[in-house]
MIDOSE-1310 file (N, C-alpha, C; in nm, 2 decimals, decimal comma, always signed):
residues 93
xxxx	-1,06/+0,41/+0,57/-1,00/+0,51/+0,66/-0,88/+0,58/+0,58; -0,90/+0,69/+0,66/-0,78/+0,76/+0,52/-0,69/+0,79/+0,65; -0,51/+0,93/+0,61/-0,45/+0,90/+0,73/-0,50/+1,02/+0,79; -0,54/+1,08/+0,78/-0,55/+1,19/+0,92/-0,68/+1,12/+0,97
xxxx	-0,77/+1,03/+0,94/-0,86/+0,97/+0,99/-0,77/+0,86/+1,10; -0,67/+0,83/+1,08/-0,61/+0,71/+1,16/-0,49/+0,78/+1,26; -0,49/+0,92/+1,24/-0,38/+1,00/+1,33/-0,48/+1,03/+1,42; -0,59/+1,05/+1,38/-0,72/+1,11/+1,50/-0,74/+0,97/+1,56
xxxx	-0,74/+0,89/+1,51/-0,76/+0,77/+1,61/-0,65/+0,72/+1,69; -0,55/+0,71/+1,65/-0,46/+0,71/+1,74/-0,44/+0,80/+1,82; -0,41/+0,93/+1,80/-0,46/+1,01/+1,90/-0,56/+1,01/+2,04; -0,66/+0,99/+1,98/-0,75/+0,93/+2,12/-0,70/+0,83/+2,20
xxxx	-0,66/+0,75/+2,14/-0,64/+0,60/+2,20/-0,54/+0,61/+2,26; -0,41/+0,72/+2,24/-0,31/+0,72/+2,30/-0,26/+0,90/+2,32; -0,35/+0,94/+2,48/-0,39/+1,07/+2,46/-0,25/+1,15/+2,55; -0,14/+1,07/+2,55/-0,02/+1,12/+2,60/+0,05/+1,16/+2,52
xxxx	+0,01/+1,10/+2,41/+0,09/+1,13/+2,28/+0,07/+1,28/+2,25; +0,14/+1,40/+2,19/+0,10/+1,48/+2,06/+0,05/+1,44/+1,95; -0,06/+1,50/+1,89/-0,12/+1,46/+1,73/+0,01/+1,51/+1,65; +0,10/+1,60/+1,64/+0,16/+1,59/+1,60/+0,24/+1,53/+1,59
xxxx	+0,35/+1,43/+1,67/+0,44/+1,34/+1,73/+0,37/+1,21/+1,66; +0,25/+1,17/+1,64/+0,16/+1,04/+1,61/+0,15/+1,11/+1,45; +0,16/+1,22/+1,40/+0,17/+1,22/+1,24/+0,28/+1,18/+1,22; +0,40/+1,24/+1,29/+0,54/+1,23/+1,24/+0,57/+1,11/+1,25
xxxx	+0,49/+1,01/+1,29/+0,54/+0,84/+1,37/+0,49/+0,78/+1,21; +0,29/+0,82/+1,20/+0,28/+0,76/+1,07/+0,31/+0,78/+0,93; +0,39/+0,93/+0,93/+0,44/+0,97/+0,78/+0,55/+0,85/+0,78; +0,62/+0,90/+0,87/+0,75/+0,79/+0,88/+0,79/+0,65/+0,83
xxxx	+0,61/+0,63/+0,88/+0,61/+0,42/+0,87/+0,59/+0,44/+0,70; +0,54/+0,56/+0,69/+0,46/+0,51/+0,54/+0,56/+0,52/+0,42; +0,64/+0,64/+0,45/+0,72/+0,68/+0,35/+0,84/+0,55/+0,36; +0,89/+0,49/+0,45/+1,00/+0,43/+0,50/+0,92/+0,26/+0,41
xxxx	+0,78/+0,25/+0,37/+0,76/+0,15/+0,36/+0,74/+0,16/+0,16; +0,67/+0,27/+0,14/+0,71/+0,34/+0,01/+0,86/+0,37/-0,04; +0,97/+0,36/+0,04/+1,10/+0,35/-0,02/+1,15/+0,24/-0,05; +1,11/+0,16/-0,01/+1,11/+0,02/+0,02/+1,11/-0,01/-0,09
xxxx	+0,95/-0,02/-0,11/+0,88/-0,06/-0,20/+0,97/-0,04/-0,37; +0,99/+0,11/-0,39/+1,06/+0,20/-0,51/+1,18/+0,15/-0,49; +1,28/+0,03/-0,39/+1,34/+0,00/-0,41/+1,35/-0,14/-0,46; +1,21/-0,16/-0,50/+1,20/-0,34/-0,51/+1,19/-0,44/-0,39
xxxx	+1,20/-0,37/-0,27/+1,20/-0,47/-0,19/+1,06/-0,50/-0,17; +1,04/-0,62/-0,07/+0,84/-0,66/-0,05/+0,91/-0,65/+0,13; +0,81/-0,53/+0,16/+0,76/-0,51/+0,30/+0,65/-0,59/+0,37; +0,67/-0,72/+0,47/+0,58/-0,73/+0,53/+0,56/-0,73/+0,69
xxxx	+0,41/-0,73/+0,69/+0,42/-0,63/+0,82/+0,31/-0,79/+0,88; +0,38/-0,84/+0,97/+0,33/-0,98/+1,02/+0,16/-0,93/+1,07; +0,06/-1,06/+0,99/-0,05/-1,03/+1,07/-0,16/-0,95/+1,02; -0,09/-0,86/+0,96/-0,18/-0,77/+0,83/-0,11/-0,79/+0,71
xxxx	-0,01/-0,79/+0,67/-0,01/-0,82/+0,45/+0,09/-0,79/+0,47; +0,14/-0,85/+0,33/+0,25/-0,80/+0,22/+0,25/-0,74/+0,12; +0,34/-0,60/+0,17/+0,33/-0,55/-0,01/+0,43/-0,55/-0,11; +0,46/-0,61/-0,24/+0,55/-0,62/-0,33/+0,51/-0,55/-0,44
xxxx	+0,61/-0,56/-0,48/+0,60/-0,49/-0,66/+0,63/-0,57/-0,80; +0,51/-0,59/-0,82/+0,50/-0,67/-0,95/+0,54/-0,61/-1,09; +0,62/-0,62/-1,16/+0,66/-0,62/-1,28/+0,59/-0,66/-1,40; +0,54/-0,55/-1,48/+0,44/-0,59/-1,62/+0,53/-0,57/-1,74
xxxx	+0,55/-0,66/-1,77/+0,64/-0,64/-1,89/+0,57/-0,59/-2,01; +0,67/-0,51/-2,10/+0,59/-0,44/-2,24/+0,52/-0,52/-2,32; +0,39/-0,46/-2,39/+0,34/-0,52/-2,45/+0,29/-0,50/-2,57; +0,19/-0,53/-2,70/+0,06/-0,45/-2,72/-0,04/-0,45/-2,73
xxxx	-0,11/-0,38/-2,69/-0,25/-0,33/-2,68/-0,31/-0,32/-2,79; -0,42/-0,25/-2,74/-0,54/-0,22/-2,88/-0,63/-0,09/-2,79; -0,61/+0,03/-2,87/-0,70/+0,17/-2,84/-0,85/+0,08/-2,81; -0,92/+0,10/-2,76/-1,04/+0,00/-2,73/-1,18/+0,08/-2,84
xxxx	-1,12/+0,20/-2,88/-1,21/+0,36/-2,98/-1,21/+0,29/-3,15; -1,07/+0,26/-3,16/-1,03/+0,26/-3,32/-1,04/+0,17/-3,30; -0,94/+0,04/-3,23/-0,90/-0,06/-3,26/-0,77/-0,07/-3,28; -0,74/+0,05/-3,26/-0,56/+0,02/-3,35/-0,43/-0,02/-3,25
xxxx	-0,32/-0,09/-3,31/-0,27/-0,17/-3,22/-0,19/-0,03/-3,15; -0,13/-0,05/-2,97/-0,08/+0,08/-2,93/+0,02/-0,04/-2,80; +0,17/+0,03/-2,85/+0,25/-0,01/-2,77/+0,27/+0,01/-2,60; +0,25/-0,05/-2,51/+0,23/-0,02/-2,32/+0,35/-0,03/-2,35
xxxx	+0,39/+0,02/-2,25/+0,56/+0,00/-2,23/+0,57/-0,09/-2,10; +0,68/-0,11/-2,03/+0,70/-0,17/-1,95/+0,69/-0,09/-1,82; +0,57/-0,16/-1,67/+0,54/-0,11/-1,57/+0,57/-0,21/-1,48; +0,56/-0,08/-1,29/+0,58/-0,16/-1,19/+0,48/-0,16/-1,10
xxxx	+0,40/-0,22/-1,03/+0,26/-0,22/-0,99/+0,26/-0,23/-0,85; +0,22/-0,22/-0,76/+0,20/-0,25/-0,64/+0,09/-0,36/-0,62; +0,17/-0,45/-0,48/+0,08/-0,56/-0,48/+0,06/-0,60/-0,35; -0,07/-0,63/-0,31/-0,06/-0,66/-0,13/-0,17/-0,76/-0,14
xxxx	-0,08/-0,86/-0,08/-0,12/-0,97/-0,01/-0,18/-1,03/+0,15; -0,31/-1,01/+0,17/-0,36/-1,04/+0,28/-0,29/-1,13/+0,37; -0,25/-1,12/+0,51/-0,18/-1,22/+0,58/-0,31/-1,26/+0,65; -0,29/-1,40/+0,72/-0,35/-1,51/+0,71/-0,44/-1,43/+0,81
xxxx	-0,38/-1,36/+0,96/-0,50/-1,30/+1,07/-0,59/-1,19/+1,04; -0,52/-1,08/+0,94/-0,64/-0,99/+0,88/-0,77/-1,06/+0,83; -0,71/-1,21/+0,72/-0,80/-1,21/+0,65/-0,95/-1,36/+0,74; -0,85/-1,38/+0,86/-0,97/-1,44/+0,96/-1,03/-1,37/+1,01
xxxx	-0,98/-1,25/+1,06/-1,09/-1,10/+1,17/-1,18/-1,08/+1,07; -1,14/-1,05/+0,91/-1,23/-1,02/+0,82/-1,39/-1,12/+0,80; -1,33/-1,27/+0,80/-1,43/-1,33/+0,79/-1,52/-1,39/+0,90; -1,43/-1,38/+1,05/-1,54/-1,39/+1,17/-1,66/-1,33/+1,19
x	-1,64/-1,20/+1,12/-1,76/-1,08/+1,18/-1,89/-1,12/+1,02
C-alpha cells in the first residue's frame, strides 16, 4: 500500500472527513515520525512496530569488478521491528 492508497482508504472509511484534512493528518504522522527518527530517537507505535536507527560504523570494502579494497564511510539505517500483534494477524491468516 502506498500513501495516497491509504488516504483513499481512509477516506471511505471515514466519509465525514475531507480527503484533504485525512492527507494533512497522514503527512503529519509521517513526517513527525521521520524527524524523530533524523533525530535518533526509536518511534514506537504499540501493536504495529518499532522504528529505530541503526548505526554502521566505517569500514572496508572490496569493488565486487576489480576487487580492489574501497573505504564505506560511516552510515545511519533505518530499522523496524515487528510488534508482537502485527506479527500474530500476520500468521493467523
Amino acid at each position: 500500500m502506498i500513501k495516497s492508497e491509504l488516504v483513499e482508504k481512509l477516506a471511505a472509511e471515514n466519509p465525514h472527513l475531507f480527503q484533504r484534512d485525512i492527507e494533512n493528518i497522514v503527512n503529519a504522522i509521517l513526517d513527525e515520525v521521520g524527524d524523530a527518527m533524523a533525530r535518533g530517537d526509536r518511534v514506537e507505535l504499540r501493536g504495529f512496530g518499532a522504528f529505530s536507527v541503526k548505526n554502521r560504523p566505517a569500514r572496508v570494502g572490496r569493488n565486487p569488478r576489480t576487487g580492489e579494497q574501497v573505504d564505506v564511510g560511516e552510515k545511519y539505517v533505518p530499522q523496524f521491528k515487528a510488534g508482537k500483534e502485527i506479527r500474530e494477524r500476520l500468521n493467523r491468516s
